[in-house]
N, C-alpha and C positions, 0 to 999 in steps of 0.2 A: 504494500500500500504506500501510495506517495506520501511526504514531511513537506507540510506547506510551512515553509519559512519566511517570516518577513525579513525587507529588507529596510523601509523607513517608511515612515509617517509621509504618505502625498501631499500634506502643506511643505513638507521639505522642499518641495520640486516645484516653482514655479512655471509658469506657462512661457513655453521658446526658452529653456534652461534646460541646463544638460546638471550631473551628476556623477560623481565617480565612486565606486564603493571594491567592496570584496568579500569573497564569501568564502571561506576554507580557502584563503591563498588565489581562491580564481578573480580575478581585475573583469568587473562589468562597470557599463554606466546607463545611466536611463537618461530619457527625454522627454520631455514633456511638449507637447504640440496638439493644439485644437485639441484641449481636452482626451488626448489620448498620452498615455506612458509606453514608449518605448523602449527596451532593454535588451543591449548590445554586451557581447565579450567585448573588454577593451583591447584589444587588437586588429590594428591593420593589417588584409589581406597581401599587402604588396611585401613587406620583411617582416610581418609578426610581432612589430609591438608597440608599445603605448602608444593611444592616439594623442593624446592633450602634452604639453611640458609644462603647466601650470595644473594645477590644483583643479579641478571640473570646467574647465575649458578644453569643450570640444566640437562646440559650433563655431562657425565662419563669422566674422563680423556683422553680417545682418541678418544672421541667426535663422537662413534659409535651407540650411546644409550641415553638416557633421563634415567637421574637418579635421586632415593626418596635420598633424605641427611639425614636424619630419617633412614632409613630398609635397603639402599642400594639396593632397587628393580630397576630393568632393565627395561626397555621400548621401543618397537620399534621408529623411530620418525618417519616414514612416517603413521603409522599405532593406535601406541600409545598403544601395546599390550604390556602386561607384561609377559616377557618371565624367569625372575627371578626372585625370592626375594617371601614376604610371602604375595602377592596378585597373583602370576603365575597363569595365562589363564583372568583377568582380564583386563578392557582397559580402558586406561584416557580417559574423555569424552573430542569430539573433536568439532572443534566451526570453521566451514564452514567461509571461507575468499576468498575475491578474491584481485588483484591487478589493480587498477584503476588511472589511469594517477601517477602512482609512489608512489602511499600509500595504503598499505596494509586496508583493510575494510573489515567490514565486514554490512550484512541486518539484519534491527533488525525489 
């Protein structure tokens, strides 16, 4: 049987904000956009690793895109497809969450 684990409180997560956490050593981050959370391994497809080099900065400047801080590659954030940069047609691997009584979780 699945262990729903939460991971934080969704007022943590404001709306076009990213977040970066860990769970057993594994690097994910969520995103918050029109009302939906989505939750990404933090790793880039192109070399495998961290997308952000600051602290939960991992959107693009106008906060349209999930950006590598490394390559500069582009990312959908509902989708997590790489529409730019040297991983194009590529896709962050995405890690299924739901919201349950106001914290984001995920089944492990």
């Amino acid at each position: 049987m699945a262990t729903v684990t939460p991971l934080f409180h969704i007022s943590e997560l404001t709306e076009n904000s990213a977040k970066g956490l860990e769970l057993n050593q594994r690097k994910l981050f969520a995103v918050s956009r029109q009302g939906q959370v989505y939750l990404y391994e933090n790793r880039c497809p192109h070399k495998g690793i961290p997308l952000e080099w600051l602290p939960d900065t991992f959107l693009a400047t106008e906060k349209q895109y999930i950006q590598c801080s490394t390559h500069g590659a582009l990312f959908t954030i509902d989708q997590g497809l790489c529409i730019a940069g040297p991983c194009s047609g590529a896709s962050l691997t995405s890690v299924a969450c739901e919201i349950i009584d106001g914290q984001v979780c995920i089944r492990e």
